[in-house]
N, C-alpha and C positions, 0 to 999 in steps of 0.2 A: 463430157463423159463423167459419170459418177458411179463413185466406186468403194464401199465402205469394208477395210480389209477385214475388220471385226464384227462384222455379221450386221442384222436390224438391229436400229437402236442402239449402236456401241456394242453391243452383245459378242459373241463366239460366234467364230466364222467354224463349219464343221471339216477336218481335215481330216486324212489317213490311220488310220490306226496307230498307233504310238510304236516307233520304232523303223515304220515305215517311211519310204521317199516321200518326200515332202508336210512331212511333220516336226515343227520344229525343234524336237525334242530327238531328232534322226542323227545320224552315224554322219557326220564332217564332209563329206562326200556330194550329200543334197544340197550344199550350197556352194555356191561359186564366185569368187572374186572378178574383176575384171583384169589383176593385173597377176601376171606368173610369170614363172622363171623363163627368162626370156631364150632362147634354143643357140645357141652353138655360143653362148656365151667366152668372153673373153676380157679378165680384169683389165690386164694390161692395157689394152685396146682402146677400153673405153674412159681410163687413165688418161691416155695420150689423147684422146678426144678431147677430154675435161679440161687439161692443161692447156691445148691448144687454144681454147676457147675462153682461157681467163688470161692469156699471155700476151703481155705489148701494150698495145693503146687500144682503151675500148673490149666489152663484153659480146660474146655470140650466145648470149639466152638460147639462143633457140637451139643450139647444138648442146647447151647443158639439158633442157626438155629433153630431145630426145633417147638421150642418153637414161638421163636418170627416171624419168615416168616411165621407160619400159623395161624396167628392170626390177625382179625384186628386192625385198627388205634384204633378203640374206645377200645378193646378188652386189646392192647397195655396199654392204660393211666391207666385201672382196674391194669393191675397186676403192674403196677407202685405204686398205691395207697398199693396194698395188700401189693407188697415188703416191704413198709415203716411202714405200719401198724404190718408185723408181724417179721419184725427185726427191725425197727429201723434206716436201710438203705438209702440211695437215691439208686437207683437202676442206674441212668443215672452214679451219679459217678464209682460204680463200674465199670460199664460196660465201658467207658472212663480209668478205670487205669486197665483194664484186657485185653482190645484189643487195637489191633493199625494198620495204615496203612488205604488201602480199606475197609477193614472187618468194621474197628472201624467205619467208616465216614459213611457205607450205615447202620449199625446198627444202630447209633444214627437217621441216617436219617428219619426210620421207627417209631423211639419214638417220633419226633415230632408231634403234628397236622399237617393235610395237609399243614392249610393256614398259620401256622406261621412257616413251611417249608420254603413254598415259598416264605414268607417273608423274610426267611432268605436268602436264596437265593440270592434273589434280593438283600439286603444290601451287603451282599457279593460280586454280580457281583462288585458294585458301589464303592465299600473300596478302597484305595491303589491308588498305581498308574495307571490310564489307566480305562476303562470299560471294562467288559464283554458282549457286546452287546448283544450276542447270547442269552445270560440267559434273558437280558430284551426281545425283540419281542417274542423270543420262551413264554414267559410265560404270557408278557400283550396281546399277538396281537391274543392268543389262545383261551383267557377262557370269559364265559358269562358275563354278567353284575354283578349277586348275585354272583359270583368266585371273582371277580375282588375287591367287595364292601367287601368279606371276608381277601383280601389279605391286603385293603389297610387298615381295622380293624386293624390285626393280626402286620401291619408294625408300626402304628403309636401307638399300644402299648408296640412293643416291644422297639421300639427305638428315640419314644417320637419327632417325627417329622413325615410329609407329606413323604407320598410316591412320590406324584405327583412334590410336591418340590424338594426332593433328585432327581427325572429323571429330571426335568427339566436342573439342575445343571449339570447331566453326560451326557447332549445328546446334539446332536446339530442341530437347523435349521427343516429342511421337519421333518425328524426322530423324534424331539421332539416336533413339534406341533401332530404327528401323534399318539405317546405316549400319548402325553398330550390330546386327545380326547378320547380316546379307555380308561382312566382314571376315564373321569367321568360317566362311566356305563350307560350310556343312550345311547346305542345302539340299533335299533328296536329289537326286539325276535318275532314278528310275525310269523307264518309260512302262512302269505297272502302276495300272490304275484300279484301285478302290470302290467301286460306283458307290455304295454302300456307307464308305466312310465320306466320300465327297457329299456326298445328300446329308449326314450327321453337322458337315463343315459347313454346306450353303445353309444349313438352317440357324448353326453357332455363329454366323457371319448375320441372317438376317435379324436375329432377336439383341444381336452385339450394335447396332443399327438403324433400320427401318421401324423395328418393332418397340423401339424404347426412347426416353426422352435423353438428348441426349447420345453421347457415340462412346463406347468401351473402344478405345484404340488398341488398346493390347489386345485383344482378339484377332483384328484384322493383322496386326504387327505378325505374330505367331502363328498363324497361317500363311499368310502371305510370303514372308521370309523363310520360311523350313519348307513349302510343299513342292515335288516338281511341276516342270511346266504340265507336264503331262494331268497331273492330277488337280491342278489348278483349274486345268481344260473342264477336266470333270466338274469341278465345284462351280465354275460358273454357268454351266448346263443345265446344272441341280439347280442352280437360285434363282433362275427364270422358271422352272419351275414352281416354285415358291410364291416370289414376290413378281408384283405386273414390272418391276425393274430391272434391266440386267444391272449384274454385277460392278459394271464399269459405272452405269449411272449413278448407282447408291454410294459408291464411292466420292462419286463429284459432290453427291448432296452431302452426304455423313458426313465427309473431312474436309481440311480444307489447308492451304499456302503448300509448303514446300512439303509433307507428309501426305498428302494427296496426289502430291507428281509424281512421289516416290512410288506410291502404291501401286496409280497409273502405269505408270514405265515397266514395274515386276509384271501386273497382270497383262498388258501388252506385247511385249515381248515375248512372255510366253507365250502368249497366243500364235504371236505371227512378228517376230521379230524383223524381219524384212521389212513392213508394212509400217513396223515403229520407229526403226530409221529415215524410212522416207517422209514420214511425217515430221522427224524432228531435222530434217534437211531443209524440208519446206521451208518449215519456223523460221529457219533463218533467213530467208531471205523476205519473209513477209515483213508489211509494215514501213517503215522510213527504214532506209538502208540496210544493207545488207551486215548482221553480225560475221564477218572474216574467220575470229579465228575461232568461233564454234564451226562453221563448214568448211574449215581447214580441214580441224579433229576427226569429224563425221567420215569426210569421204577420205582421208588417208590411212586413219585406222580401220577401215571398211574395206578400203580399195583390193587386197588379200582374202580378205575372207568369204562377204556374201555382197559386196557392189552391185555384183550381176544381178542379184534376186532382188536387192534395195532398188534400182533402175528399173525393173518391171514392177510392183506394186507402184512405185510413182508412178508410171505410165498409167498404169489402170485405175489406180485411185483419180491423179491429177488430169491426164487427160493429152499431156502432152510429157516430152521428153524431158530427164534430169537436165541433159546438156544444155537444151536450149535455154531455161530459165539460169542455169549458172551462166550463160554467155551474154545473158539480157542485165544478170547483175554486178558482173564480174567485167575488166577490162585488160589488155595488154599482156603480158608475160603469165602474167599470175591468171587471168583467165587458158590461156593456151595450156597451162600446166595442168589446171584442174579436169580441163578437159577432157584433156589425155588421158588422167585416172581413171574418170569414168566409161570414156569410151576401152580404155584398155589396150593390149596388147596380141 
């Protein structure tokens, strides 16, 4: 089955009108997680499950899954509080000296807050030697303005500096000015589109480009980073107009290393955000083994928000189900847990 979410050619796939269901530029509502608040919840309860489950000789995995993969994030921090309230516990430590490996990493994973997930994350890509690029665009070049303003909250309490500082520090050049815009959270979010000025942009994007020797990056930088998805929709509408390339291609050709994924990632996402997770789900498992904890990241910071909608574009792009390929790549505990995310609750 073949299935290209971005139209001929990498190009723009056409959607609803801006504002409307299933645009992704739409009201919170059109997309859907696999995992919610689970119905007659009870901290306490599932307290005394947990404990049960790490108490005496030997671990019940499978009664901590069920517990904690059907349960939300908020859902998650209650029985944290109950555990301590009614043993005494940290519940995090336990669950750290009871498990280990994948298992251990996507369960802690699901105990954090989103945003100070991904804050960790992000300090993470940046630690040691070398960056993890992937983690930064994959995660600044994806999420809104109030995403962005929680993460960079979440970073500079946990780890008592700028976000925007620490990227500056690991990136370099187009790639860190591009970072460095998509930063300060003042991206349009309109869903009013321009056609007008979008046709003045695809033409400032092809002569910045195709039409000259040579690539003006700050061109594409300054559009790309300020305009909304909606209006981006429009600009690369207009530039297949223009030039025999869509938008996406000219980018592959014009730029090139970590500023070209970046660019990538902005005009994808706005396209069809759904469709760009499930690509970058893929990725991970393509090639000699599976990278862990990028498809940690993916599907548990996903698993809340648009899981559901990420799980059909794979379908219809790949051809077959999210689950099956995580269960072909994945084994034991830490497969049954991922599992669960995505099938849901």
């Amino acid at each position: 089955m073949s299935h290209n979410p971005y139209g001929p050619g990498g190009g723009y796939q056409q959607y609803p009108a801006p504002g409307q269901s299933g645009y992704p530029g739409a009201p919170p509502n059109t997309t859907h997680g696999t995992i919610r608040p689970a119905a007659g919840f009870d901290a306490a309860e599932d307290a005394s499950k947990l404990r049960k489950a790490m108490k005496g000789f030997g671990t019940n995995e499978q009664a901590i899954i069920d517990v904690l993969c059907k349960r939300s994030n908020a859902q998650r921090q209650q029985i944290m509080i109950a555990y301590k309230s009614g043993y005494g516990r940290d519940l995090l430590k336990d669950l750290k000296s009871e498990l280990g490996g994948d298992f251990e990493d996507v369960i802690l994973a699901m105990m954090m807050p989103p945003y100070e997930f991904l804050a960790q994350q992000l300090h993470s890509a940046m630690s040691g030697a070398g960056t993890d690029e992937d983690t930064l665009f994959e995660t600044l070049c994806t999420h809104t303005n109030a995403e962005i303003n929680g993460i960079k909250a979440a970073y500079a309490n946990m780890y008592g500096k700028s976000l925007e500082d620490s990227v500056r520090k690991e990136s370099s050049h187009n790639f860190k000015l591009l970072l460095t815009a998509l930063l300060q959270a003042n991206r349009d979010e309109s869903n009013q589109v321009d056609k007008a000025k979008a046709a003045n942009q695809a033409m400032a994007l092809y002569k910045a480009g195709e039409k000259k020797t040579g690539t003006d990056e700050e061109a594409f930088t300054v559009i790309v980073a300020t305009q909304s998805p909606a209006q981006l929709h429009a600009i690369m509408a207009e530039y297949e107009n223009i030039s025999k390339k869509t938008l996406l291609d000219a980018v592959k050709s014009e730029t090139s290393g970590d500023y070209r994924q970046a660019l990538l990632a902005v005009l994808k996402s706005s396209l069809n955000r759904p469709a760009y997770y499930a690509e970058r789900i893929k990725d991970t498992m393509s090639g000699a083994g599976t990278r862990d904890s990028d498809l940690i990241r993916l599907i548990v910071s996903r698993s809340e928000y648009d899981l559901a909608n990420i799980k059909q574009e794979y379908l219809r792009r790949y051809g077959h189900a999210m689950e099956k390929d995580i269960s072909g790549e994945t084994s034991g505990d830490y497969k049954r847990a991922l599992v669960m995310l995505v099938e849901g609750n």
